[in-house]
Backbone and ligand atoms as CSV (ligand in chain L), in Angstrom:
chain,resi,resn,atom,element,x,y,z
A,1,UNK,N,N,-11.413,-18.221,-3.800
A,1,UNK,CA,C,-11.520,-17.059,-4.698
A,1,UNK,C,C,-12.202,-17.469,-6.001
A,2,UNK,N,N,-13.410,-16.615,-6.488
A,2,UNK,CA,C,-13.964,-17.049,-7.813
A,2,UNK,C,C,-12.775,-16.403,-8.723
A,3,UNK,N,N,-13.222,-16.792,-10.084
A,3,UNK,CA,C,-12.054,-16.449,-11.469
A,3,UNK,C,C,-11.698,-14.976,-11.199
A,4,UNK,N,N,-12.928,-14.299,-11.124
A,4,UNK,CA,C,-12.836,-12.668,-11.202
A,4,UNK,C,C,-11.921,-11.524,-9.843
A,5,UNK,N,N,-12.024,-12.488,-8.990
A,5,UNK,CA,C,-11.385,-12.059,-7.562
A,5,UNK,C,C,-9.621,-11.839,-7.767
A,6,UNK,N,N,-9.428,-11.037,-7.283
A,6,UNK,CA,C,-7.891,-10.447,-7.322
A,6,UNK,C,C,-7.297,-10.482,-5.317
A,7,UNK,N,N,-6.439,-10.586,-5.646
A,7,UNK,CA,C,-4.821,-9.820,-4.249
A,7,UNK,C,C,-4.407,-8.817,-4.829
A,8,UNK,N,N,-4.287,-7.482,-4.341
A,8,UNK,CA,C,-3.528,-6.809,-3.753
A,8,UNK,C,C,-2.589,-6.409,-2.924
A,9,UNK,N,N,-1.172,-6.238,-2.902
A,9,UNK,CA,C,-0.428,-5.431,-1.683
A,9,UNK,C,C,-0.712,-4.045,-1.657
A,10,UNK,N,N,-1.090,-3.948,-0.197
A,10,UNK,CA,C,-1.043,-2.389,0.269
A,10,UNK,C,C,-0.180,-2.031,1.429
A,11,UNK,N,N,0.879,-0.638,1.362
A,11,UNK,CA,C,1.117,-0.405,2.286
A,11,UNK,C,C,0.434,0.390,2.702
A,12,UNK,N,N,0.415,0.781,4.569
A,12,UNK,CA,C,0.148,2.253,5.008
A,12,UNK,C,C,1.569,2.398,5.363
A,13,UNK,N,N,1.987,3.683,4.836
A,13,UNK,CA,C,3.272,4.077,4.824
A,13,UNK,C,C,3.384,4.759,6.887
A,14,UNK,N,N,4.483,5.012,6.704
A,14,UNK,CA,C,4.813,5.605,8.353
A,14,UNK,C,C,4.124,6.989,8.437
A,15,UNK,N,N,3.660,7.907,7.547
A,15,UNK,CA,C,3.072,8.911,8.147
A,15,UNK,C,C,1.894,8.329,8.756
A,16,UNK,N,N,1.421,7.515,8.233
A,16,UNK,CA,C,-0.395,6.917,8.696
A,16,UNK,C,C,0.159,6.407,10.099
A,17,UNK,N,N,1.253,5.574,9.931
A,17,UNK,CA,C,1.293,4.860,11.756
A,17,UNK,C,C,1.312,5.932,12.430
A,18,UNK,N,N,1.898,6.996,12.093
A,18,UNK,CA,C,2.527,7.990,13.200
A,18,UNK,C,C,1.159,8.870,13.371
A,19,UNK,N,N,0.648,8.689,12.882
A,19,UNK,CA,C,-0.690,10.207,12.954
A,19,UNK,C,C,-1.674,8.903,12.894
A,20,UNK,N,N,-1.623,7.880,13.680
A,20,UNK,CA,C,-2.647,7.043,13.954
A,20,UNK,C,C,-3.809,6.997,13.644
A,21,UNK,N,N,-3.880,7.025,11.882
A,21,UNK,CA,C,-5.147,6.756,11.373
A,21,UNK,C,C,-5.395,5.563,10.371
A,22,UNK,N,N,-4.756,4.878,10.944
A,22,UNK,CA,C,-4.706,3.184,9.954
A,22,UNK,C,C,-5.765,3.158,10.445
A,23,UNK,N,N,-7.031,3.094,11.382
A,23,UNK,CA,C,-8.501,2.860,11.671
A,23,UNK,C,C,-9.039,3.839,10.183
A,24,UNK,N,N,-8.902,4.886,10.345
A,24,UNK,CA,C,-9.576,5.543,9.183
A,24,UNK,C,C,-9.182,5.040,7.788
A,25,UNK,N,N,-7.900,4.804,7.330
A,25,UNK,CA,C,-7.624,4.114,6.467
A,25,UNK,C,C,-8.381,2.665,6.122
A,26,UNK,N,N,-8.039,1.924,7.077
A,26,UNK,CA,C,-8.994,0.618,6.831
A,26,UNK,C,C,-10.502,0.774,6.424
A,27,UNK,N,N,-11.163,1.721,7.410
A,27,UNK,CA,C,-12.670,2.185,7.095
A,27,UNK,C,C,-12.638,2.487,5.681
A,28,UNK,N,N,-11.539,3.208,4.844
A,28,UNK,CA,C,-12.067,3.525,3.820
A,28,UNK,C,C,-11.922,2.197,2.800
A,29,UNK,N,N,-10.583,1.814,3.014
A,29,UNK,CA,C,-10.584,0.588,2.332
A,29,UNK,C,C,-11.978,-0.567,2.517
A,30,UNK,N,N,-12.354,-0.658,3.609
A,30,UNK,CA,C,-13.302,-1.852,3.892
A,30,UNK,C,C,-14.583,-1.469,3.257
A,31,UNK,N,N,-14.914,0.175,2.994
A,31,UNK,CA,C,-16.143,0.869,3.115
A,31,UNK,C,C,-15.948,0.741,1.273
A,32,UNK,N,N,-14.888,0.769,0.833
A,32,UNK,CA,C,-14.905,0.932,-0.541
A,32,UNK,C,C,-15.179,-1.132,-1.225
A,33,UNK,N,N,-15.413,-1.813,-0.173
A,33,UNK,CA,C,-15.628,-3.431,-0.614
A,33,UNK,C,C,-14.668,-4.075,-0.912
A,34,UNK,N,N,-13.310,-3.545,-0.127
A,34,UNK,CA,C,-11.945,-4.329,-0.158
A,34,UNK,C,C,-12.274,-5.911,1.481
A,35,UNK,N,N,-11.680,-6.793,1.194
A,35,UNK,CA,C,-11.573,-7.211,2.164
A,35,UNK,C,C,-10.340,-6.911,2.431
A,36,UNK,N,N,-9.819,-7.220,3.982
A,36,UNK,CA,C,-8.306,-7.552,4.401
A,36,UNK,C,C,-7.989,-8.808,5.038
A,37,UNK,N,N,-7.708,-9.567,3.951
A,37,UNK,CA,C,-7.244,-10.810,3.950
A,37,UNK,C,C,-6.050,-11.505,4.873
A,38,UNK,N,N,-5.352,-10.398,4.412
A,38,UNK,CA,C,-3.652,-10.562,5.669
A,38,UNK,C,C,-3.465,-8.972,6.035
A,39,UNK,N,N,-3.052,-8.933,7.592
A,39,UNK,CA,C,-2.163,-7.520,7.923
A,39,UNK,C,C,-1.180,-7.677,8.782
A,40,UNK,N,N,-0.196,-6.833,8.852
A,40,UNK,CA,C,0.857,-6.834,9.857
A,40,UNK,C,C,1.649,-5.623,9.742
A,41,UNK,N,N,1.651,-5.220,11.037
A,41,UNK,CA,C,2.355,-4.229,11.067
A,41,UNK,C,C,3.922,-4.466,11.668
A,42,UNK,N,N,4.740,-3.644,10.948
A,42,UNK,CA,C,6.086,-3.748,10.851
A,42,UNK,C,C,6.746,-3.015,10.780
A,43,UNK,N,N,8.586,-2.715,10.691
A,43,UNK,CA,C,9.333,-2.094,10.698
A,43,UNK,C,C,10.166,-2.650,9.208
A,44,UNK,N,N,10.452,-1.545,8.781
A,44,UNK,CA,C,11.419,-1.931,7.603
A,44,UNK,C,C,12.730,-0.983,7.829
A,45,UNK,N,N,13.449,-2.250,7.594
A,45,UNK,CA,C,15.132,-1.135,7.584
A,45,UNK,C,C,15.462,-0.969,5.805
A,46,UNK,N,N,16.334,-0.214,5.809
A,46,UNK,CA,C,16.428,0.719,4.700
A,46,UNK,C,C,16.840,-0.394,3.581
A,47,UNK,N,N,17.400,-1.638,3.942
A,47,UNK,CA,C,17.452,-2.619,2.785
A,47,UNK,C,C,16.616,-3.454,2.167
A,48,UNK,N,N,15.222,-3.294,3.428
A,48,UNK,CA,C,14.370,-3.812,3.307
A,48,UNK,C,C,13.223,-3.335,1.992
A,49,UNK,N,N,13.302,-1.938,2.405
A,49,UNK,CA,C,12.597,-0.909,1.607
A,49,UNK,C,C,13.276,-1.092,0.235
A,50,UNK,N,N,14.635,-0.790,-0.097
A,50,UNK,CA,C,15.580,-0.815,-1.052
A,50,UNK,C,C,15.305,-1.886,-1.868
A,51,UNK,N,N,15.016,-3.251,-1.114
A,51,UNK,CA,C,15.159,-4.217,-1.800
A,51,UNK,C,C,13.459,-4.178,-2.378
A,52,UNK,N,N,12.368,-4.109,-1.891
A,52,UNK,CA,C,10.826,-3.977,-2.272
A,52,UNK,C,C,10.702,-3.187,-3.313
A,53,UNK,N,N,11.603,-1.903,-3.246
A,53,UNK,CA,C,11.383,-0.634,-4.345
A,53,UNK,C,C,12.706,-0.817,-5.352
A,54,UNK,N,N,13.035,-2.034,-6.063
A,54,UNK,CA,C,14.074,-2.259,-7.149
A,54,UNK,C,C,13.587,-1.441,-7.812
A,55,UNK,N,N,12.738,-1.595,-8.259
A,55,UNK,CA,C,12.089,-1.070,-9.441
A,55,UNK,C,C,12.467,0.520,-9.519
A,56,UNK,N,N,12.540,0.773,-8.834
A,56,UNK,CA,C,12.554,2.522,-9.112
A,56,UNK,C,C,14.332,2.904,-8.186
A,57,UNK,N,N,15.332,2.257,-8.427
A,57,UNK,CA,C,16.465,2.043,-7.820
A,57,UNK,C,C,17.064,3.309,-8.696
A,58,UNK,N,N,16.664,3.347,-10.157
A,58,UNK,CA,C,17.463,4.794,-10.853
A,58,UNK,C,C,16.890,5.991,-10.695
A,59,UNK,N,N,15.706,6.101,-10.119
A,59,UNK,CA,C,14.966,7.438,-10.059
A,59,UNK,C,C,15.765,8.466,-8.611
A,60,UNK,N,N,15.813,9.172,-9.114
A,60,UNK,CA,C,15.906,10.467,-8.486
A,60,UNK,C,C,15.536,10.378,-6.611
A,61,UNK,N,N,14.461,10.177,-6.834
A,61,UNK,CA,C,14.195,9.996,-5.209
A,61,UNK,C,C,13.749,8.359,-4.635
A,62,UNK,N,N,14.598,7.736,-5.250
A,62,UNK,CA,C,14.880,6.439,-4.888
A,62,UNK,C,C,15.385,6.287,-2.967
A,63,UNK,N,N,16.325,7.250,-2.938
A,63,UNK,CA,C,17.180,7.465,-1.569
A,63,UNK,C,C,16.069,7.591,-0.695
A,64,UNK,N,N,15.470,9.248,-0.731
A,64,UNK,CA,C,14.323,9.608,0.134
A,64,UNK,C,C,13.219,8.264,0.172
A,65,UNK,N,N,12.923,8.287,-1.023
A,65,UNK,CA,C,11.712,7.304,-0.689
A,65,UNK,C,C,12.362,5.783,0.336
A,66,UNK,N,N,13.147,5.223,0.663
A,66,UNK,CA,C,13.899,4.212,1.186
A,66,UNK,C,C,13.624,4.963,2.637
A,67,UNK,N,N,14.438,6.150,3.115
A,67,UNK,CA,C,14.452,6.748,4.381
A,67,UNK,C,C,13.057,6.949,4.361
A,68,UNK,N,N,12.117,6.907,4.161
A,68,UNK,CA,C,10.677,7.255,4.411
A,68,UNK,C,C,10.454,6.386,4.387
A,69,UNK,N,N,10.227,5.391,4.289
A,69,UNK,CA,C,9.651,3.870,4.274
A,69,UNK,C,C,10.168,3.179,5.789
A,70,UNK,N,N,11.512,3.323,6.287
A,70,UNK,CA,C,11.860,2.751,7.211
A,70,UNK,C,C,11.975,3.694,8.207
A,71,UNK,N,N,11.434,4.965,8.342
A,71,UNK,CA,C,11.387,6.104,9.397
A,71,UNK,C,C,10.541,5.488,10.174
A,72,UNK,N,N,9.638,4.916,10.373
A,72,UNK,CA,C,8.662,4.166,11.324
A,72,UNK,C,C,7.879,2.951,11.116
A,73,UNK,N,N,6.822,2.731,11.742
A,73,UNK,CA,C,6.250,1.294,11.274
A,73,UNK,C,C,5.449,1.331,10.101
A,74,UNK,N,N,4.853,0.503,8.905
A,74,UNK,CA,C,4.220,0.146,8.429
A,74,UNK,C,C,3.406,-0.546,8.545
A,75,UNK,N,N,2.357,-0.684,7.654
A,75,UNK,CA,C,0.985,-1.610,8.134
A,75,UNK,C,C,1.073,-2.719,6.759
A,76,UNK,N,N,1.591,-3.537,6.059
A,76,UNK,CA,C,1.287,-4.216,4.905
A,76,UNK,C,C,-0.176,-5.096,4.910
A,77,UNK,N,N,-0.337,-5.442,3.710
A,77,UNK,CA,C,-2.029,-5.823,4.144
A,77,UNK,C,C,-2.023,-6.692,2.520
A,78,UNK,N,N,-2.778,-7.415,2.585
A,78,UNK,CA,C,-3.119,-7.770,1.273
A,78,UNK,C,C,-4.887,-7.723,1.163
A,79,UNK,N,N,-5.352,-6.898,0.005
A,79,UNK,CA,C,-6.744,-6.778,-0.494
A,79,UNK,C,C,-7.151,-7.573,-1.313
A,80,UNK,N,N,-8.399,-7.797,-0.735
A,80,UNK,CA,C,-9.397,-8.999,-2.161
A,80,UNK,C,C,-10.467,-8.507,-2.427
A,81,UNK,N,N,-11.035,-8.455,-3.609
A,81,UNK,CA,C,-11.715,-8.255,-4.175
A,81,UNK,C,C,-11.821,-8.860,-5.756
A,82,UNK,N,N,-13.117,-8.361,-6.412
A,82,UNK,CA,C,-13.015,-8.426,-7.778
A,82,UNK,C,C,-12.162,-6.898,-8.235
A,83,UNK,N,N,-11.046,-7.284,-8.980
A,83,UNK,CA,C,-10.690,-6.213,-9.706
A,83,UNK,C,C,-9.691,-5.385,-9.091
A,84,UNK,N,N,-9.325,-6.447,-8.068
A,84,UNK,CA,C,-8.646,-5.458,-7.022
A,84,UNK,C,C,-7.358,-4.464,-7.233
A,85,UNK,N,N,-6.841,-4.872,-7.817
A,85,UNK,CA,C,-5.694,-4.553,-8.515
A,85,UNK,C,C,-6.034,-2.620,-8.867
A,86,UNK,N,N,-6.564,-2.618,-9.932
A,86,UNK,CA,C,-6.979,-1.051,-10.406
A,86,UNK,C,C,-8.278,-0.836,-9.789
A,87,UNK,N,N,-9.212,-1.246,-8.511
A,87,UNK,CA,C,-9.883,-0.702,-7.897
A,87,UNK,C,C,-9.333,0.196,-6.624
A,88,UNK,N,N,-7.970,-0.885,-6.584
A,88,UNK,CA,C,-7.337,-0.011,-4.976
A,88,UNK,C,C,-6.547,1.209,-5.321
A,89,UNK,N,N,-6.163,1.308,-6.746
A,89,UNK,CA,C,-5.245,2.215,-7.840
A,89,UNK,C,C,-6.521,3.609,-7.589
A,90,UNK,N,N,-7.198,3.289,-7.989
A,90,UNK,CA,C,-8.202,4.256,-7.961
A,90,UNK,C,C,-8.743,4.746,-6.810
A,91,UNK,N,N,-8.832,3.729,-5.546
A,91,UNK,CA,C,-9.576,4.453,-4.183
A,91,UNK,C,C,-8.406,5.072,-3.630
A,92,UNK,N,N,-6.868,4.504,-4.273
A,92,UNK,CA,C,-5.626,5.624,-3.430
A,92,UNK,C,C,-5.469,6.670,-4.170
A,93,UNK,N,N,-5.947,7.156,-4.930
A,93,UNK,CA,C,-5.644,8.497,-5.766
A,93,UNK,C,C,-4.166,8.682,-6.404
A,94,UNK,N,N,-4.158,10.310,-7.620
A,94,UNK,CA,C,-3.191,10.065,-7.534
A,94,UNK,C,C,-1.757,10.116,-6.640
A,95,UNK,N,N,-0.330,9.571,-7.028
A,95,UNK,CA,C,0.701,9.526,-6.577
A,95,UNK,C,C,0.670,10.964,-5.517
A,96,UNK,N,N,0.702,12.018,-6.384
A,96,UNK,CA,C,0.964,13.467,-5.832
A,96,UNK,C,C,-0.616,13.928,-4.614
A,97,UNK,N,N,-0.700,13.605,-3.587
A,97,UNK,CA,C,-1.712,14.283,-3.246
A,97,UNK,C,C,-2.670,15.365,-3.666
A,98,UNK,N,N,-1.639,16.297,-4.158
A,98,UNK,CA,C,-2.131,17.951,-4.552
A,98,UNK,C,C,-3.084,17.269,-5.796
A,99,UNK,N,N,-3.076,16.301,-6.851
A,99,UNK,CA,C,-3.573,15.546,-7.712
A,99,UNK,C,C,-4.672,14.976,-8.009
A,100,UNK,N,N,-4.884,14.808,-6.147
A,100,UNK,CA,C,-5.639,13.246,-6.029
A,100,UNK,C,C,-7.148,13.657,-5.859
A,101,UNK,N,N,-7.590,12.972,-6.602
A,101,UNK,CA,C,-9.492,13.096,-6.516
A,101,UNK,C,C,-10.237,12.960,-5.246
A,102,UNK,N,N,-11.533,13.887,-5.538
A,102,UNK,CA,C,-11.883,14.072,-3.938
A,102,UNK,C,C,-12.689,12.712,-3.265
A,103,UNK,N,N,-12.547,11.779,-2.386
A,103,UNK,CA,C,-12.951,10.637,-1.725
A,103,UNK,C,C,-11.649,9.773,-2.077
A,104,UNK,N,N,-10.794,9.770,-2.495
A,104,UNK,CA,C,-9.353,9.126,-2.153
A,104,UNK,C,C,-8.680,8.936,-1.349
A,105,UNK,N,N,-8.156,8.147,-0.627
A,105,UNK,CA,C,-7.270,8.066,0.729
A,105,UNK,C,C,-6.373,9.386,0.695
A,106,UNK,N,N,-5.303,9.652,-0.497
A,106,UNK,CA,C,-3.977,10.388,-0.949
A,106,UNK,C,C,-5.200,11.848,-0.609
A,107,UNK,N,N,-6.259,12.205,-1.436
A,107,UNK,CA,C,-6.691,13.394,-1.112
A,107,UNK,C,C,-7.044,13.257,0.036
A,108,UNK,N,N,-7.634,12.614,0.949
A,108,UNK,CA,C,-8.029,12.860,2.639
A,108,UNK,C,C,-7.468,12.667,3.261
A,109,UNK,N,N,-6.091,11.653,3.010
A,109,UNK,CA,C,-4.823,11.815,4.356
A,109,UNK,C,C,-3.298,12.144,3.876
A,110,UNK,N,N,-3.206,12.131,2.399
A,110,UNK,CA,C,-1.270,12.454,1.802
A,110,UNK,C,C,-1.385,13.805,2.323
A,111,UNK,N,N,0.282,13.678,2.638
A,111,UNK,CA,C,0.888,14.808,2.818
A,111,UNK,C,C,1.238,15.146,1.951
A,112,UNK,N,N,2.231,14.657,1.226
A,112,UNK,CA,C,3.234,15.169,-0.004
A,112,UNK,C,C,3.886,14.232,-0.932
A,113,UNK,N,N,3.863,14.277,-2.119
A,113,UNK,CA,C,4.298,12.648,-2.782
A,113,UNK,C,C,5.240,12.283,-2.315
A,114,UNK,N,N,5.961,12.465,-1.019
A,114,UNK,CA,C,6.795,11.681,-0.640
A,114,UNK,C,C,6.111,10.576,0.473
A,115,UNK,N,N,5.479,11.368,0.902
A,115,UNK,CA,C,4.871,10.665,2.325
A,115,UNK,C,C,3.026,11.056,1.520
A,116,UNK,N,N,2.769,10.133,1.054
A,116,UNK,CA,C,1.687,10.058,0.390
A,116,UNK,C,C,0.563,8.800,1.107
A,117,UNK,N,N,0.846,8.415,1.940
A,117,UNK,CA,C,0.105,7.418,2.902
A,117,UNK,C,C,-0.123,6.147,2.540
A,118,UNK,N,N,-0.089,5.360,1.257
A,118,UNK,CA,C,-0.211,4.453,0.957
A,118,UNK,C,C,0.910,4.024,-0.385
A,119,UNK,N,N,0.655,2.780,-0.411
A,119,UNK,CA,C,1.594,2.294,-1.591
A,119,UNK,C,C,0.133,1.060,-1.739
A,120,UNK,N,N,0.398,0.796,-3.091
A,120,UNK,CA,C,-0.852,-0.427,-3.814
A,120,UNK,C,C,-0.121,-0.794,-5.207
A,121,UNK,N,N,-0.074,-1.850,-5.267
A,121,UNK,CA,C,0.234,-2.663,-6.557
A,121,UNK,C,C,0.037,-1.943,-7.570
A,122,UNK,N,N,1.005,-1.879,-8.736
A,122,UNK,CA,C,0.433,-1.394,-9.773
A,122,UNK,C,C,0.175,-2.403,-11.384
A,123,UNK,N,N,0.420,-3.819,-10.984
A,123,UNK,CA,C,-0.093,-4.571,-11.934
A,123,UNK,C,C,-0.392,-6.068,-11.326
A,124,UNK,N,N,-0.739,-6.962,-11.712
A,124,UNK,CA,C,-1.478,-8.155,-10.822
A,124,UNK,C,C,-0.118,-9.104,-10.902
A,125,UNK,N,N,0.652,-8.878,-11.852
A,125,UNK,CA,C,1.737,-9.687,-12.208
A,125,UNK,C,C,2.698,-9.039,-10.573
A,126,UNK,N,N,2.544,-7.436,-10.516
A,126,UNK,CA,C,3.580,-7.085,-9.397
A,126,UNK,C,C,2.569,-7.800,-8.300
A,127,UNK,N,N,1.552,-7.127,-8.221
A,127,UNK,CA,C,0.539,-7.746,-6.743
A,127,UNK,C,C,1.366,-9.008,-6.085
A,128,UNK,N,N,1.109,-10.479,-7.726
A,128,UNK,CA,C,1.769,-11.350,-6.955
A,128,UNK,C,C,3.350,-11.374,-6.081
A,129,UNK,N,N,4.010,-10.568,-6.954
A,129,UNK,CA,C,5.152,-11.006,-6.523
A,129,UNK,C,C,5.409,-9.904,-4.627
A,130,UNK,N,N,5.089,-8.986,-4.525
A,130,UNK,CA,C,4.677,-8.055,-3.656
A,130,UNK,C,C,4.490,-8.826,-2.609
A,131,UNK,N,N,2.735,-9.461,-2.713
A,131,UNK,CA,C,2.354,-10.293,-1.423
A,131,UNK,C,C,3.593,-11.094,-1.297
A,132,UNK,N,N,4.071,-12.149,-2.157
A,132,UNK,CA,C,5.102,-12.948,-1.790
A,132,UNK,C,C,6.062,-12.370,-0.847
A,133,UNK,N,N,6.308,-11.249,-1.119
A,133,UNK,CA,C,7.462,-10.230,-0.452
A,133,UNK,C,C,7.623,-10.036,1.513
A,134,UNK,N,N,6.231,-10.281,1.787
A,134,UNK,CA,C,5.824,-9.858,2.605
A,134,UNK,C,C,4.968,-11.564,3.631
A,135,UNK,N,N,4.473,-12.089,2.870
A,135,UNK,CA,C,3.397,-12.637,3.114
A,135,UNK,C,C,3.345,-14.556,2.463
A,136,UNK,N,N,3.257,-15.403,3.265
A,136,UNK,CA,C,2.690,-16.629,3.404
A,136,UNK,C,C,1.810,-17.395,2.882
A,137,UNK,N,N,1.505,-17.853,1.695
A,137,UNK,CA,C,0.182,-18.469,1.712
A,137,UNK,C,C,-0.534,-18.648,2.833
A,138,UNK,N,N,0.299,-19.084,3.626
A,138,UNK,CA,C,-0.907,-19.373,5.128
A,138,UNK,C,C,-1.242,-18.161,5.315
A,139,UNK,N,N,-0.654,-16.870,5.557
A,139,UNK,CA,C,-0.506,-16.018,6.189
A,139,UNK,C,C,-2.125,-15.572,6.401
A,140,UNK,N,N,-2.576,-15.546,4.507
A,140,UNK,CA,C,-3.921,-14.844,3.915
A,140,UNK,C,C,-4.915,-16.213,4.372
A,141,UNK,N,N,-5.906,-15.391,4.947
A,141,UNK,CA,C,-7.313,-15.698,5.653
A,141,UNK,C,C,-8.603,-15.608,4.566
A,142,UNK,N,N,-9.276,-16.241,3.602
A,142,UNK,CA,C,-9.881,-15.470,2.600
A,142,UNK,C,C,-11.242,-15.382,3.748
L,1,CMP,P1,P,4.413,4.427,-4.156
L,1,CMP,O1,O,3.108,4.035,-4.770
L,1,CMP,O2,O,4.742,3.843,-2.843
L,1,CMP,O3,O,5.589,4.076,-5.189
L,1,CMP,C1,C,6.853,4.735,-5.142
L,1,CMP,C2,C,6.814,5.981,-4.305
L,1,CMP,O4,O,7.841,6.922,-4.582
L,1,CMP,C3,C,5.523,6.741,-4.562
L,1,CMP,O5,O,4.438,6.045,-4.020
L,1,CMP,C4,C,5.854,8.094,-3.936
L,1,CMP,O6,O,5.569,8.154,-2.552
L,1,CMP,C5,C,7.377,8.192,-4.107
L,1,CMP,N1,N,7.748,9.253,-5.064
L,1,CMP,C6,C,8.454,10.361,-4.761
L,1,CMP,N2,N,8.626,11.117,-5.858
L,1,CMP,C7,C,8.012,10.486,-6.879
L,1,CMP,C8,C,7.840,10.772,-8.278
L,1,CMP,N3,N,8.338,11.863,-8.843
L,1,CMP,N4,N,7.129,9.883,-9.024
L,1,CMP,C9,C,6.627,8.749,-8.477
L,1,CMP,N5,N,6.771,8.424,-7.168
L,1,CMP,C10,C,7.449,9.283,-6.372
């Protein structure tokens, strides 16, 4: 990795496994000059999710968001690029679909900010700790 190159964690949340468009997803990610460094698709049980989403443990839809995360499989992935961090912030649109700018993953595949199709780092400090969460030094292929 040169100085300027970043990691990202991305999920594709379970609506994408279930409506089998992680191909279209990736296309957009790859088409937007992300690489995918590491992927795996997986199952998360609800402590799993619980324990990834501390961060938001007092919010309101802390619960739902947990049961949506482990309703089916996930795709985790880690992205490289320069800048990756607030480039992938920006190609997932915003949080709320109804929100999200037009050529965004959230505007061409979210359903509803609950099931919004993706999850992406929201600072390089989380990125790192995220991939760790999930992922191997070996794991990532640059
Ligand atoms: P994500 O980027 O995975 O981070 C936390 C998730 O909580 C978010 O995407 C949404 O899918 C979900 N969520 C549900 N309601 C809200 C809300 N009011 N604000 C932020 N995130 C929400």
């Amino acid at each position: 990795m040169s100085s300027t190159v970043q990691r990202t964690l991305s999920i594709l949340k379970p609506d994408v496994t279930q409506r089998n468009i992680t191909g279209a997803i990736n296309a957009m990610i790859e088409g937007a000059g992300f690489k995918i460094v590491a992927q795996r698709r997986t199952q998360l049980t609800r402590d799993h999710a619980a324990k990834f989403y501390d961060v938001h443990k007092e919010r309101p839809f802390f619960r739902d968001l947990c049961a949506i995360m482990s309703a089916g499989p996930v795709v985790v992935q880690v992205l490289e690029r320069d800048n990756a961090v607030h480039l992938y912030r920006e190609l997932m649109g915003a949080t709320d679909p109804k929100n999200a700018d037009a050529g965004t993953i959230r505007h061409a595949h979210g359903k509803s900010i609950d099931e919004n199709s993706v999850h992406g780092s929201d600072s390089l400090e989380n990125a790192k700790k995220e991939i760790a969460f999930f992922f191997q030094d070996s794991d990532i292929i640059s």
